[in-house]
C-alpha positions in Angstrom: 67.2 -119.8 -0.3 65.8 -116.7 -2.2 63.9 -114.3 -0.8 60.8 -114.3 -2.8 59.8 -110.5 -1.6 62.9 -109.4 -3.7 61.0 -110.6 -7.0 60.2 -107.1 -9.4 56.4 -108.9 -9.1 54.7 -111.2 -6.6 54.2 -115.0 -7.5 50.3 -114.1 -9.5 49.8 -114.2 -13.1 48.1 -110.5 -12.5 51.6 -109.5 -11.1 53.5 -111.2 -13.6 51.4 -109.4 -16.2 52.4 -106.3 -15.2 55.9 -107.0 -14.7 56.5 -108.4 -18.3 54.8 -104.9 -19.8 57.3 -102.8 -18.7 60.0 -105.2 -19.7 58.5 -103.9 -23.8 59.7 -100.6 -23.0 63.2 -101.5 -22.5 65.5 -102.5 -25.5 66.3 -106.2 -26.1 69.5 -106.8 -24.4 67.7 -104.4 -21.2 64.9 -106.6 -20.9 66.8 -109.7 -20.9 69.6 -109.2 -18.5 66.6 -108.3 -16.2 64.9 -111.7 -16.9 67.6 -113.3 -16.6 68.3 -111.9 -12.9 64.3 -113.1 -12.2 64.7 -116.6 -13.9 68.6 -117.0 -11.7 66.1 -116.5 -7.9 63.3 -118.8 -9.4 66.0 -121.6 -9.6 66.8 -120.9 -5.4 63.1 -120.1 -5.4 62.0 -121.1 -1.1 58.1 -120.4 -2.5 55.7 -123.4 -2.7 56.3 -124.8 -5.9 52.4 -124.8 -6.9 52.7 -121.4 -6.8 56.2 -120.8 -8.7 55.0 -123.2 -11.7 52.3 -121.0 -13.2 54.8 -118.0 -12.9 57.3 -120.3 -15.2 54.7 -121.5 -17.1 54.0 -117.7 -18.4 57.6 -117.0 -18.5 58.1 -120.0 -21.3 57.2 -117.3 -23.9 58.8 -114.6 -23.0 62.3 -116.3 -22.6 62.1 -118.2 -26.0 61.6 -114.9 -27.6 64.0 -113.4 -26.0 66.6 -115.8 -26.8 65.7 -116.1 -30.3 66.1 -112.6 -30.8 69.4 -112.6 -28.9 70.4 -115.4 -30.8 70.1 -113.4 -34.1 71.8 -110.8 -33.0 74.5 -112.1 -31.6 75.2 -114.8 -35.2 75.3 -111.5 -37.4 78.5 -111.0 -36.1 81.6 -112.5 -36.9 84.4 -114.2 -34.8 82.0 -114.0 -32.0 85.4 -115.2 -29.2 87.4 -111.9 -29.8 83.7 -109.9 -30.4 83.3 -109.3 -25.8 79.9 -107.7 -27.1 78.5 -110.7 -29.2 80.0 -113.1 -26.8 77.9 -111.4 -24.0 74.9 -111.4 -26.0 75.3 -115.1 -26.5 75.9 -116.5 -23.6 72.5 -114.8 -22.4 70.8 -116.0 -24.7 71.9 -119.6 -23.2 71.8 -118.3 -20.3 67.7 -117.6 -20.2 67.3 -121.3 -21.7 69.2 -122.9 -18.6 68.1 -120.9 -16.0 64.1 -122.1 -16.7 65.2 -125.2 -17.3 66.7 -125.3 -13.9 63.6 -123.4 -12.4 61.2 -126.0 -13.8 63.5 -128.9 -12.1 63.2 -127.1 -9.4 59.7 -127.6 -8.9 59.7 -131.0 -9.7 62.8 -131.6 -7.3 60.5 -130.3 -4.4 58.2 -132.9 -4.6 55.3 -130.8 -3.8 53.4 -131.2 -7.2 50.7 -133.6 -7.7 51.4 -136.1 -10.7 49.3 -133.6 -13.3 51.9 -130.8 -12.4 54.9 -132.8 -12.5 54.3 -133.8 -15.8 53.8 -130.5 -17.1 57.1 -129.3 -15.1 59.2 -132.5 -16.5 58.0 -131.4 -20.2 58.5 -127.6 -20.1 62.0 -128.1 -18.6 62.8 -130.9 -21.0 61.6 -128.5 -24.1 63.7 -126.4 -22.5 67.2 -128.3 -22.3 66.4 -128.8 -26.3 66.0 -125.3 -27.0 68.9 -124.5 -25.1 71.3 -127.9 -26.7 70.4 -125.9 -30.4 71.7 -122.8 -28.9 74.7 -124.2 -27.6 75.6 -125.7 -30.4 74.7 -122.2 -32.3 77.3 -120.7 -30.9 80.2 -123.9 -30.7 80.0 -123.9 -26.7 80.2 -127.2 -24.7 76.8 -129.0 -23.9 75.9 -128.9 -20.2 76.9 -131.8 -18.4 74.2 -129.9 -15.8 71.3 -130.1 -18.0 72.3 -133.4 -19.4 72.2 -135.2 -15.5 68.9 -132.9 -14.5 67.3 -134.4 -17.9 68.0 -137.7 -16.7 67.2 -137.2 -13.1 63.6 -136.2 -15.0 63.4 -139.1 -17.1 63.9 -141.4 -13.8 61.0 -139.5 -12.3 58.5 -139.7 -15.2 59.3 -143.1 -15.7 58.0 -143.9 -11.9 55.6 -141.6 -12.5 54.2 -143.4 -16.2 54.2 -139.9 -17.4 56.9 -140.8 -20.7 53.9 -141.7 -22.9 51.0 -139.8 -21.2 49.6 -137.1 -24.3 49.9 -133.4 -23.1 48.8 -130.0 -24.6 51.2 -127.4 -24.0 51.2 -123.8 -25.5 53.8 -122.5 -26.4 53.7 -122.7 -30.5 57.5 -124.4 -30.5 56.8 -127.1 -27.5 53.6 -128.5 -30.0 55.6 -131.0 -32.5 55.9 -133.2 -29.5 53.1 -134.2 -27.1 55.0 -136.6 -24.7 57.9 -136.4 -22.5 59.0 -139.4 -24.1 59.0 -137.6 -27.7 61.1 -134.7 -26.1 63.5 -136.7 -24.6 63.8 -138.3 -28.4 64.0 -135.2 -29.9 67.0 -133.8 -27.2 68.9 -137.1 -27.5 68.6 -137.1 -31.7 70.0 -133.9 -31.7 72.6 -134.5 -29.6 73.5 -137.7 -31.0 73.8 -136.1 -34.6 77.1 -133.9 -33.6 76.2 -130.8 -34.1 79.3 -128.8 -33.5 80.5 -130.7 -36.5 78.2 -128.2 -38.8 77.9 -125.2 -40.2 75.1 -122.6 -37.8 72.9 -123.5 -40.9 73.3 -126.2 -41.0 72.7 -127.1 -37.1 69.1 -125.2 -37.6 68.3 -127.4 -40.0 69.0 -130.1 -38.0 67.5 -129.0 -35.1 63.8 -129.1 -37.5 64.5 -132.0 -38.9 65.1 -134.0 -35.4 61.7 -131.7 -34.1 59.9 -133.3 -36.5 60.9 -137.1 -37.0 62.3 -137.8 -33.0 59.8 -140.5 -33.2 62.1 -142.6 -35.1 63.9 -143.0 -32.4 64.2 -146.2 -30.7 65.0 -146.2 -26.7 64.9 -148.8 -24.2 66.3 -150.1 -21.1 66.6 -153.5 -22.2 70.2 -154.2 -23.7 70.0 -154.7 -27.1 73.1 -155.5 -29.8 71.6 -152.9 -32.4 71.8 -150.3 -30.3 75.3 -148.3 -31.3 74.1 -145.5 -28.8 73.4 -145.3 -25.2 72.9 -142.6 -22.3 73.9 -143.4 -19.1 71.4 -140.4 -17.5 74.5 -138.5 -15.6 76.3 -137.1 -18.9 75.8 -136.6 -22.7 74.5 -139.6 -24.9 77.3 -141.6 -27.2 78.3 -144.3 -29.4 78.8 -147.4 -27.0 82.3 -146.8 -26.3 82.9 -150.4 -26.5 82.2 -153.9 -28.2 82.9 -156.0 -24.8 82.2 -153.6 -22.4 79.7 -153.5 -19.8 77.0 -150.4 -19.8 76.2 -148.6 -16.6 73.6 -149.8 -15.0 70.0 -147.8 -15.7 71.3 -146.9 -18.9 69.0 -145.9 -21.5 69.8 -148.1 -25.0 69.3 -145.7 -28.3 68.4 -147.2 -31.6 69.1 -144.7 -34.7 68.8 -147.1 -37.0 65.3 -146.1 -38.3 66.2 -142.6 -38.7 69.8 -143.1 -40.1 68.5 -145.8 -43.0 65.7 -143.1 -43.7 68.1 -140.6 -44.7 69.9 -143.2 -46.5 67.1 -143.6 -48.6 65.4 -140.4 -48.8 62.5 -141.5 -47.1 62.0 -138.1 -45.1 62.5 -134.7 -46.4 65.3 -132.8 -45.4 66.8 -129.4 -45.8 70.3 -130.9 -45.6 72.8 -130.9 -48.7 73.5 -134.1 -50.0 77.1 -134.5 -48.1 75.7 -133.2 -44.9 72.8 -135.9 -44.9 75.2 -138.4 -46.3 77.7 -138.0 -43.3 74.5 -137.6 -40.7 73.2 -141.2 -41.9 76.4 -143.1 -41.9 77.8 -142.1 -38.4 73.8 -142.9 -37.3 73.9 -146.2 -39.0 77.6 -147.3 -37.1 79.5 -146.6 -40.3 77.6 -150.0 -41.4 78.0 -148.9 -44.8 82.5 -148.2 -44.9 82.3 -151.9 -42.4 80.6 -153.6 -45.6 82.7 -152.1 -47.9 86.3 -153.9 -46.4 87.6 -155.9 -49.1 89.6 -159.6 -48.9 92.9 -158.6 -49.3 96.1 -159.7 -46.9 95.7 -157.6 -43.8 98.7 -155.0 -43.5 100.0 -155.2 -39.3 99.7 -152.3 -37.8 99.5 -151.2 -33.9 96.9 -148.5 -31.7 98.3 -146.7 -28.9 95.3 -145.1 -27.0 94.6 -142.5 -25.1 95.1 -139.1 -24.2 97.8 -139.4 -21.5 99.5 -142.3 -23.4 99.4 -140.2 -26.9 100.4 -136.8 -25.4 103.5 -138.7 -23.4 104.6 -140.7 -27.0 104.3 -137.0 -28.3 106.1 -135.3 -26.5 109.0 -138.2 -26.0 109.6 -138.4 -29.6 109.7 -134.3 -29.6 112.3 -134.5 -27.1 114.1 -137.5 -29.4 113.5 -135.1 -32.2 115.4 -132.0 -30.6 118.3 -134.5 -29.3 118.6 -135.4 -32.8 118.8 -131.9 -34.5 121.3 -130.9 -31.7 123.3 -134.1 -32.0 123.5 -133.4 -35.9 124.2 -129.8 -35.5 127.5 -130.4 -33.3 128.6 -133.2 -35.7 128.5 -130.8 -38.6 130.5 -128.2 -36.1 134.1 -127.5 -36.0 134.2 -128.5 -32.3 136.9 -130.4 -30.9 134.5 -132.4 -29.2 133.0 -134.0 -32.2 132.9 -137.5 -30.8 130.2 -136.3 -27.7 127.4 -135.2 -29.6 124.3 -136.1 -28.1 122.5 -139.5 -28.4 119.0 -140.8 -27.1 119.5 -143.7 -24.1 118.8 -147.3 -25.7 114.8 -146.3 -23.7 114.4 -143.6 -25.7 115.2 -145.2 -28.8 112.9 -148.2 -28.4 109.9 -146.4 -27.3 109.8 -143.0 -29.3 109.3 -142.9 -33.0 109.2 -139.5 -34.7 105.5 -138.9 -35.9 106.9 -137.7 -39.6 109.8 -140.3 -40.1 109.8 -144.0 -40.8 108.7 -146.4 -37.8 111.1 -149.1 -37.1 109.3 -150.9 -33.9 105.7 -151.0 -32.6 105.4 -148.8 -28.7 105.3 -151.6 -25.9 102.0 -150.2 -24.6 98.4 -150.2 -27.1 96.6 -152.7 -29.1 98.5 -155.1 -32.3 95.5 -154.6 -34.9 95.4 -155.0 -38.6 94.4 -152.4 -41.0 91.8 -153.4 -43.6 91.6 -152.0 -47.5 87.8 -150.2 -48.0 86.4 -147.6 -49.8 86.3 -144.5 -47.8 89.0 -141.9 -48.4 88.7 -140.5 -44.8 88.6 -143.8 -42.6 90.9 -146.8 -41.8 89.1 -149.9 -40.9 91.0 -152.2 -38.7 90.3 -155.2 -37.1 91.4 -156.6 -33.3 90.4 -159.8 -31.6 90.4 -157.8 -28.2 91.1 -154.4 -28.2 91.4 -151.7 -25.6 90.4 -148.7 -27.4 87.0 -146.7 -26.2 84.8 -145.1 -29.3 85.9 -141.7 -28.9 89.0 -141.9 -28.1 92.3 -140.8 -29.6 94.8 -142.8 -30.2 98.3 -142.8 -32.1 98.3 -145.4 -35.1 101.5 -146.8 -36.4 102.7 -149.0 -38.8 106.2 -149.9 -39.9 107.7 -148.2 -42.5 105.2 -145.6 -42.4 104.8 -142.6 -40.1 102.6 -142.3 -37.4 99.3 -141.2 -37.5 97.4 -139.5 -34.9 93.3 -140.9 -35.0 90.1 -140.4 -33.3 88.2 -144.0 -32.9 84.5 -143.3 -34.3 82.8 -146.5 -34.2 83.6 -150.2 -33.2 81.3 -153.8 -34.2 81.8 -157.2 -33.6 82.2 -159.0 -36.6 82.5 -163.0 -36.4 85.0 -163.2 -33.3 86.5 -159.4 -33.8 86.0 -156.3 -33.3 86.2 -154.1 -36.8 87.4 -150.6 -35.4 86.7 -147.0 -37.4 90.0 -145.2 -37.6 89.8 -141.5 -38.6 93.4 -139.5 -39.0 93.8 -136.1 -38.0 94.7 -134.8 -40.9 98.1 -131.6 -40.3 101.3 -131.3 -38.7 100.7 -132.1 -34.7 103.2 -130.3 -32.1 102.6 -131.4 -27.6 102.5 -128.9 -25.5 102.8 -128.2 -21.9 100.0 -125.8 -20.9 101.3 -122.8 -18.4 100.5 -123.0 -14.8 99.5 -126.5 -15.1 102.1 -128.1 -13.1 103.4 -129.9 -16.7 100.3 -132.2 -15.7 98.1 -131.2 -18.9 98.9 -131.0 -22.5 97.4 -129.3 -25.5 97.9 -131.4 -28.9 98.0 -128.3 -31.7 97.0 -129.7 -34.7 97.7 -127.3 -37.7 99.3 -124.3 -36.0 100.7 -122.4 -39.1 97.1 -122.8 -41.0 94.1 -120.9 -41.3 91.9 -122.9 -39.7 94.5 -124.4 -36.3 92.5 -126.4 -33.7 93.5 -127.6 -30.4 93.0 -131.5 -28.6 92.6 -131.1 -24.9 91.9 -134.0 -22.2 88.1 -133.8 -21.2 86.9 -130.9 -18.7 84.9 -127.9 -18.9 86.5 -125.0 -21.9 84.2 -121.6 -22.8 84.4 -120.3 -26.2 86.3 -116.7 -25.7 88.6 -118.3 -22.7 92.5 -118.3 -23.3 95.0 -121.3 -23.1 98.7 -119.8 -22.6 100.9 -122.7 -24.0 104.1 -122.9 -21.5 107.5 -121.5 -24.1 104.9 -121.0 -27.1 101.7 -119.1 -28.3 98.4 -118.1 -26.7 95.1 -120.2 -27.9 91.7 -118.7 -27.4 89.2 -121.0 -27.9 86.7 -119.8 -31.0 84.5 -123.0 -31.4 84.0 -126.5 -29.8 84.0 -129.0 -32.4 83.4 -132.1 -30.6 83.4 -133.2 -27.0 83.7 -137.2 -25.5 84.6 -138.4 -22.1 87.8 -138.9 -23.0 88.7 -135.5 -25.0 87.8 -131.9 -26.0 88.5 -130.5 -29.8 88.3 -126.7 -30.3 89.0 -124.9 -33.5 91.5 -122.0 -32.1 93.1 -118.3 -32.3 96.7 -117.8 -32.1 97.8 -115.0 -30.3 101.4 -114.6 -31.1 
């Protein structure tokens, strides 16, 4: 536990006072590395948490400021992954969010605070995990799979408690749009729910207002209900229902966007959003309902869904190997070498199982799901329906079809229709090449999608990746990571740097 004498103050708001005026002299980045340092001992803090709360309390402030400002500083600059200066500056100014947001829990997690107290602890450090999701996303990092179980551990409690729907008054001028923990915990799980990493830093802060102000059209419940597309489990990050016929885990929380997403639809709310931006937001909030309508009656073309991240990056990197056999076998038979009846050929395995991703498919892989692909409108979905399939929302998968070449999808959205599940296909669009990362035993893979473009990105199985960190691909190029586009249990997308 922390020593509470090495505090720069003692735990008074006189003290504190004094403390934060001399932080004014310092410069910006001064004054927060030092807050930063105090905020880090709160969250060990041994100190009675009646007294530590007011201390926090007057901190709130300070630390938005401060990470504002950082914030700001840090987006003016460009490629913030190879800028070590900007990358500093951001990750403090994430840093100062989390580390109050922890302290807060802290308090609450002590069990010392009368019910009054807790509440005002479970709101500050749930503002708190909001302010510090939109930064987050600012800057393309990972959400915090910390933040995200300590927000539901805090939900569990105010529920006991019946604090969700008690009114408060807090003061701090960006914690007033929302008077409830309930409203905050809307607010956080809108945002999140909304993808944000898919957006432009603009873009994200306008989203970011626009959830501030209409999180109350959020619908939540623990009850189980079939129009719910979204859920949060309270250990990790909220999602789409990652399956038709699945079961939920128990306690889950069931979200309803439904309200929100046919209000953008319609432009019942105002929005600073461009029309394609707002367009996109409503339809993945709706479930797609509107690309589901749109399937047409037409004879279904057969096609078959190979899921997964293991399953994928082993098809990958099979047919890869096939490929290679291939151009050797072809480059001896065109040789002057007296062996010309041993070139090499794939075993009667290889050829049954691998198909080349950018050649014609002549058999379905053993392994995945037999769907049929359905016409509709959308130029950048498949629809395709299954009576039982295996695929997860989220997910990637490998989609084939005979007589066409492969095509490597993300599943973003599944509904029961009648007695099958319709299934939202979207292709990765650019040339995919597997890859064996170094000093990973051969045991993980990176998926490159787009190398020799501008824009190259990287699919990696789920874990924890920090913009500005390298990936050394074993035999090939460097990555650094420069933003994280998206992030599901099952897998991690990053837009990437090629260091030659």
């Amino acid at each position: 536990m922390t020593d509470n004498a090495s505090l720069p103050f003692e735990l008074s708001t006189e003290s504190l006072g004094g403390w934060i005026n001399s932080l004014s002299a310092l410069p910006a980045a001064n004054a927060a590395n030092q807050l930063n340092l105090v905020l880090k001992q709160l969250t060990r803090s041994s100190a009675a948490a009646v007294n530590v709360l007011p201390i926090l309390v007057n901190l709130t402030p300070l630390t938005l400021h401060l990470s504002n400002g950082l914030t700001n500083a840090a987006r003016s600059e460009t490629d913030i992954a190879t800028n070590s200066k900007a990358l500093k500056i951001a990750k403090l100014a994430i840093q100062l969010l989390r580390h109050l947001s922890l302290a807060f829990c802290r308090t609450v997690e002590t069990k010392q605070l009368d019910t009054l107290l807790t509440q005002q602890a479970i709101f500050y450090a749930l503002q708190l995990v909001g302010y510090c999701l939109r930064s987050t996303a600012l800057f393309y990092e990972m959400p915090s799979t910390t933040l995200w179980k300590k927000s539901g551990l805090l939900y569990t409690i105010a529920g006991e408690l019946q604090l969700l729907k008690k009114p408060i008054s807090p003061k701090p001028q960006e914690f007033k749009l929302q008077n409830t923990i309930e409203a905050v915990v809307k607010r956080n799980l809108l945002f999140a729910l909304s993808t944000p990493n898919r957006y432009s830093t603009t873009e994200i802060s306008q989203l970011f207002q626009l959830v501030n102000r209409h999180q109350d059209r959020l619908e939540i419940s623990k009850n189980p209900n079939t129009d719910c597309g979204f859920f949060w489990n309270l250990g990790s990050e909220p999602g789409p229902v990652p399956r038709t016929n699945g079961t939920l885990p128990r306690g889950s929380v069931y979200i309803n966007c439904l309200s929100f997403g046919h209000a953008l639809q319609l432009g019942e709310i105002e929005t600073e959003l461009n029309s394609n931006m707002q367009t996109k937001l409503a339809s993945h909030l709706t479930g797609y309902s509107n690309i589901f309508a749109s399937v047409a009656i037409g004879p279904p073309m057969p096609a078959h869904l190979l899921e997964g991240f293991v399953a994928v990056s082993a098809h990958l990197q099979g047919e890869e190997k096939l490929s290679k056999i291939m151009n050797l076998s072809s480059q001896l038979s065109r040789g002057r070498s007296l062996a010309r009846d041993m070139s090499l050929v794939p075993l009667e395995h290889e050829k049954s199982f691998y198909k080349p991703l950018n050649a014609s498919i002549v058999s379905f892989p053993e392994h995945g799901t037999s769907l049929s692909l359905l016409r509709n409108v959308s130029k950048q979905f498949l629809v395709a329906e299954s009576p039982a399939p295996n695929c997860s929302t989220g997910d990637i998968g490998l989609l084939c079809r005979e007589q066409q070449p492969a095509k490597l999808v993300i599943v973003r959205q599944q509904t029961l229709y009648e007695d099958v599940t319709l299934i939202l296909l979207e292709p990765i669009i650019g040339n995919v090449a597997i890859h064996d990362i170094e000093n990973a035993g051969g045991s993980q893979k990176a998926i490159v999608i787009g190398m020799e473009t501008d824009h190259p990105e990287v699919l990696l199985a789920n874990s924890k990746y920090t913009v500005g960190s390298k990936i050394s691909l074993l035999y090939g190029n460097t990555l650094y990571l420069k933003a994280c586009l998206e992030s599901t249990p099952w897998l991690v997308r990053f837009r990437v740097g090629v260091d030659l």
